[in-house]
TISEKE-534069 format. One record per residue (C-alpha): residue number from 0; residue in one letter; x negated, y negated, z negated. Coordinates in Angstrom, 3 decimals, padded with zeros to 6 digits. Each point is the difference from the previous one (the first is absolute). Layout:
N
[NUM a [X Y Z]]
...
//
This chain:
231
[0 x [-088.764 -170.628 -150.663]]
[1 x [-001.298 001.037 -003.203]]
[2 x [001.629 003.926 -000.957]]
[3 x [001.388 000.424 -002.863]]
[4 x [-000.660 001.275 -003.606]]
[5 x [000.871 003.446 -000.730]]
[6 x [001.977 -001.286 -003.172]]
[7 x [003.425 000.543 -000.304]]
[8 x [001.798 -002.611 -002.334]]
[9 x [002.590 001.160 -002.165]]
[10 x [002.795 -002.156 000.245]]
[11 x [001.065 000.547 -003.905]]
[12 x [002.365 -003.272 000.192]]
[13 x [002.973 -000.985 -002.322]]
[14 x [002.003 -000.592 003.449]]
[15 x [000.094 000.359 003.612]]
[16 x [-000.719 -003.415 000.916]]
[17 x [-003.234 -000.188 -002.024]]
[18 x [-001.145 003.596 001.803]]
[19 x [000.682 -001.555 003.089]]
[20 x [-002.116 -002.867 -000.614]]
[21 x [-002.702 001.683 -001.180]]
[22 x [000.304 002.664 002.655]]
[23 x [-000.376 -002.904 002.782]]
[24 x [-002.879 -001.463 -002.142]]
[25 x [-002.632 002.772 -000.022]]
[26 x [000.993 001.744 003.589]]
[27 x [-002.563 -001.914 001.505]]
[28 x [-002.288 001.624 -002.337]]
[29 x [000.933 003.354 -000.764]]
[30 x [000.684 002.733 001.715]]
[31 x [002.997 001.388 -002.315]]
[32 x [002.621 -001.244 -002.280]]
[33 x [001.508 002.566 -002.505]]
[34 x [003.598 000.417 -000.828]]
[35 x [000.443 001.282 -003.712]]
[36 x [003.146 001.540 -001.768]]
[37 x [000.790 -002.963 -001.640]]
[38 x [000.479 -002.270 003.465]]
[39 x [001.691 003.534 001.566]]
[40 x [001.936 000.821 -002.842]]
[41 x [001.568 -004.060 000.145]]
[42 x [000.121 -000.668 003.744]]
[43 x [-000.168 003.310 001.698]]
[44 x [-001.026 000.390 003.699]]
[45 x [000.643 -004.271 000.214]]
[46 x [-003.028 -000.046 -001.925]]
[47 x [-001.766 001.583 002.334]]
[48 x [000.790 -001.595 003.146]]
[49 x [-000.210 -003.324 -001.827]]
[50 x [-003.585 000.047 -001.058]]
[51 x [-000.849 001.582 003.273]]
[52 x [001.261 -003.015 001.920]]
[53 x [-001.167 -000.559 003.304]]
[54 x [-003.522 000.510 -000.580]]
[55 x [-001.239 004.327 000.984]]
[56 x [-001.122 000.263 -003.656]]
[57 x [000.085 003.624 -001.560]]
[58 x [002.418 000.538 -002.321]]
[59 x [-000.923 002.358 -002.867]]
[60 x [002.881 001.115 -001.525]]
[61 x [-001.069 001.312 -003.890]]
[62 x [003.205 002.017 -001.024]]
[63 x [-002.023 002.210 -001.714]]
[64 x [002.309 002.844 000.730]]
[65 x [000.361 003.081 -002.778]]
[66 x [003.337 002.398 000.699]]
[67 x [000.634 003.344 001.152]]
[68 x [-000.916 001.073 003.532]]
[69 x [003.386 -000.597 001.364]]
[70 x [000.267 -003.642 -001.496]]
[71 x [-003.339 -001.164 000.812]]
[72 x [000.836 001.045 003.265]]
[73 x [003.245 -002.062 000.358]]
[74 x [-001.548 -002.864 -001.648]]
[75 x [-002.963 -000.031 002.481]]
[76 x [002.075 000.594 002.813]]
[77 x [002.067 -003.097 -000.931]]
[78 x [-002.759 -002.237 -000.322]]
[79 x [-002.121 001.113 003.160]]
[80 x [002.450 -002.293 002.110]]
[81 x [-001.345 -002.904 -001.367]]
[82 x [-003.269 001.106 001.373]]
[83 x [-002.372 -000.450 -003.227]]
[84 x [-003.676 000.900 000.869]]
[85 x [000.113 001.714 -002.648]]
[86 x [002.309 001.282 -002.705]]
[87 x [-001.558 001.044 -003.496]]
[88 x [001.201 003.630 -001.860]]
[89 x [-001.292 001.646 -003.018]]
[90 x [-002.333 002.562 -000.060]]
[91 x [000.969 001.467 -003.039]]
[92 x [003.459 000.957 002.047]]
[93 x [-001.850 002.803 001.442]]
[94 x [-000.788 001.332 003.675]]
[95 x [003.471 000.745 001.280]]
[96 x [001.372 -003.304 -001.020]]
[97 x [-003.111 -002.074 001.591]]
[98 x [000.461 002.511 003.227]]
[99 x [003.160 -001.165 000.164]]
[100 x [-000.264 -003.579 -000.087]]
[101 x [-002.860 000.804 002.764]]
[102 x [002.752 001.473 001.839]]
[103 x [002.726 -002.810 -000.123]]
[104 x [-002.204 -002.644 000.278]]
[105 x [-002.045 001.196 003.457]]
[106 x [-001.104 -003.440 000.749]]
[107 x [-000.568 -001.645 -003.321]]
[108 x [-003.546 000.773 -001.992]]
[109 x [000.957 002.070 -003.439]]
[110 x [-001.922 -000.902 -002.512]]
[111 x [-000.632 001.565 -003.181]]
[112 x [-000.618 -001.001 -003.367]]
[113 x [-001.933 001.591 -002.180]]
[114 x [-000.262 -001.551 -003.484]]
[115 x [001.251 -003.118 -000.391]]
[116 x [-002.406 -003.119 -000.739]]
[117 x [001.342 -000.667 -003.430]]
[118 x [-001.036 003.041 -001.558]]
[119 x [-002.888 001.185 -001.660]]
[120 x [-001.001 003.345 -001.677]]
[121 x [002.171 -000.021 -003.014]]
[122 x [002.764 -001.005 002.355]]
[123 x [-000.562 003.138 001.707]]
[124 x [-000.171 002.197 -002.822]]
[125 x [003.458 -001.307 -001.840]]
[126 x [001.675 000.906 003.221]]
[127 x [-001.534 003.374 000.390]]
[128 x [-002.062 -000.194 003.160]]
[129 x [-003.316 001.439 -000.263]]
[130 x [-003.023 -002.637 000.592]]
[131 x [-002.563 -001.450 -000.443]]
[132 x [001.622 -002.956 002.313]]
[133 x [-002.052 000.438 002.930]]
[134 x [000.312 003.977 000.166]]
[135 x [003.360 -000.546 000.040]]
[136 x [-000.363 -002.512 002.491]]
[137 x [-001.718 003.131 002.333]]
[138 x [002.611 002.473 -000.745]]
[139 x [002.960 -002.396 000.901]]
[140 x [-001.710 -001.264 003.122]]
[141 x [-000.910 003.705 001.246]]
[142 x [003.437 000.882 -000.307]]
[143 x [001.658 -002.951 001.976]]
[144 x [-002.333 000.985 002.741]]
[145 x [000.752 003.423 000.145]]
[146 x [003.421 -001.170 000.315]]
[147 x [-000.073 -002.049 002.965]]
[148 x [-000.987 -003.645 -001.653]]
[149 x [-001.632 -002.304 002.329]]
[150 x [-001.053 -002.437 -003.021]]
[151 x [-000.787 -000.310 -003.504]]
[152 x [000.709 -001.906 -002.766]]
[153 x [-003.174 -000.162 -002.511]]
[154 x [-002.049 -002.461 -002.204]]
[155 x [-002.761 -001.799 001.095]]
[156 x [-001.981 001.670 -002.714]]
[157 x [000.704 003.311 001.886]]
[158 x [-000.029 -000.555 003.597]]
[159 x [-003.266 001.139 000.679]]
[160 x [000.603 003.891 -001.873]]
[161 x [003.572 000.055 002.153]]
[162 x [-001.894 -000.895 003.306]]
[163 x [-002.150 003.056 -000.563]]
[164 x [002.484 001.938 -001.034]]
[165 x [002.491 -000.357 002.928]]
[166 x [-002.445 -000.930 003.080]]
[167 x [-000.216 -003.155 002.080]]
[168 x [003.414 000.430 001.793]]
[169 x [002.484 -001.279 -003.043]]
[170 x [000.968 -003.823 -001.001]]
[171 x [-001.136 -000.981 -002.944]]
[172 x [001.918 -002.493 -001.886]]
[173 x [-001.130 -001.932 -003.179]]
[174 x [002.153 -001.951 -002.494]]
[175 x [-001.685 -001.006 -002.789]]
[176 x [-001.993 -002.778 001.673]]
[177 x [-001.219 -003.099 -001.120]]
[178 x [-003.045 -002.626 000.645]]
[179 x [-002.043 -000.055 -002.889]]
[180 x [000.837 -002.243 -002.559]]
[181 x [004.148 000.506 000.114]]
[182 x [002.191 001.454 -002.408]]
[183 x [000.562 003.742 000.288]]
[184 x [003.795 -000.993 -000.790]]
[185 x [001.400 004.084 -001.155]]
[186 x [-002.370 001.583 002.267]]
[187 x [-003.070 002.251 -001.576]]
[188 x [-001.675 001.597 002.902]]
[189 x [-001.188 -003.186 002.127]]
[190 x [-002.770 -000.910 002.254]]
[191 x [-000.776 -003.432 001.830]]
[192 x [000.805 -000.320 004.077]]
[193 x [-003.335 000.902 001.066]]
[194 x [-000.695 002.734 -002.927]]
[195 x [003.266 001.957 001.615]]
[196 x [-001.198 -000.549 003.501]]
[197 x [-003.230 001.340 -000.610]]
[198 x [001.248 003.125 -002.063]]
[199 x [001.856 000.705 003.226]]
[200 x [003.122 -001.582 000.243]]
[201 x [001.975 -000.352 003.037]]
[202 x [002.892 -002.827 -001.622]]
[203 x [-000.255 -001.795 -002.727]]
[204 x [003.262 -001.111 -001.826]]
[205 x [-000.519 -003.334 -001.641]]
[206 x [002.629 -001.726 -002.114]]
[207 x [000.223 -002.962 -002.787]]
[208 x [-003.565 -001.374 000.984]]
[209 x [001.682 -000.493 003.678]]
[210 x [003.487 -000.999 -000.943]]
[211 x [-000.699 -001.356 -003.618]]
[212 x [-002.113 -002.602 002.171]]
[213 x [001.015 -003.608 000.693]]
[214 x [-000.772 000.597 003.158]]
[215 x [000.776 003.801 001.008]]
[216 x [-001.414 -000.542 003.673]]
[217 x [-003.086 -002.115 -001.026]]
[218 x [-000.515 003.275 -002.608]]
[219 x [000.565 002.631 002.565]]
[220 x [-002.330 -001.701 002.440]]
[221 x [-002.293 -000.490 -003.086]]
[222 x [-000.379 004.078 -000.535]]
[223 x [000.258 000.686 003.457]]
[224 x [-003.095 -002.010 000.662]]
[225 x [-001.939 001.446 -003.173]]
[226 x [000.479 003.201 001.985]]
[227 x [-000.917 -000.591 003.287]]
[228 x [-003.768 -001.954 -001.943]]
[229 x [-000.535 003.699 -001.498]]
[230 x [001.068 002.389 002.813]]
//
């Protein structure tokens, strides 16, 4: 049996039905299928559970979480029973609030992001944090580790500068994906499949040019192939 693609789809669907279906398309293909705040926010833990199904799929639950300490690590603590490979928080929230979703999640990966895909520079600037992009890419990244995160949310475009920043041991995760020739949608920092993978990436999170498809599984297998040609 073939392995699978170390994609994870994110489910962003209008209900639970059409997650589902999607979900039970591309498992064949992927390795992953990402939960957003949208589905969570709608469905809650059923959203979970249905677009796990049957199948041993990793679920990546992308919360995304950004509180104080204490919250964070109620929140986590609430979700780890649903047993997400991994649960996303905010960097920016600082090193006692990532500690303590580390803490309350024990068997769930924490992940980190750093700067969000969508902005650029000037984004950066209007909301006060010092960049260029990429160094504050580093800074973020450094941080999280320190703090007891076991993965990392970055661009494509700076995968390689986080890798050699934090060492082999951490996940690196990569929105911001797409095979050349799609439509970067509201995304700015972007790379395609095999660009990300060979900038270091550990799992790539692939959207629209999966579930936008007419055929989600037929696309899924379609990149999943593509990768295993360049490995």
């Amino acid at each position: 049996m073939t392995a699978t693609a170390p994609i994870a789809v994110a489910l962003d669907a209008p209900d639970l039905e059409t997650a589902a279906r999607w979900a039970s398309l591309v498992t064949p293909h992927v390795s992953t299928v990402k939960v957003g705040l949208e589905l969570y926010m709608r469905y809650g833990p059923d959203a979970v559970d249905s677009v796990r199904g049957a199948s041993r799929v990793q679920v990546f639950l992308d919360l995304k979480l950004h509180d104080i300490p204490a919250t964070v690590r109620g929140a986590a603590r609430a979700v780890a029973r649903l047993k997400p490979a991994y649960l996303t928080v905010h960097a920016a929230g600082g090193p006692a609030m990532i500690r303590e979703a580390v803490e309350a999640a024990p068997d769930t990966c924490i992940a980190a992001v750093t700067v969000l895909t969508s902005l650029g520079d000037t984004d950066l600037t209007a909301i006060g944090l010092d960049g260029p992009a990429p160094d504050a890419v580093r800074r973020l990244a450094s941080l999280a580790v320190g703090a007891g995160a076991q993965a990392l949310v970055c661009s494509p475009q700076e995968a390689a500068a986080v890798r050699a920043e934090v060492g082999p041991g951490i996940t690196l995760i990569t929105p911001g994906v797409r095979p050349a020739g799609a439509a970067s949608h509201d995304q700015t920092r972007i790379a395609t499949p095999e660009q990300a993978l060979a900038s270091g990436a550990d799992l790539l999170v692939i959207g629209r040019p999966i579930t936008g498809a007419p055929d989600p599984g037929a696309a899924a297998a379609a990149i999943a192939a593509s990768l295993r040609r360049s490995a």
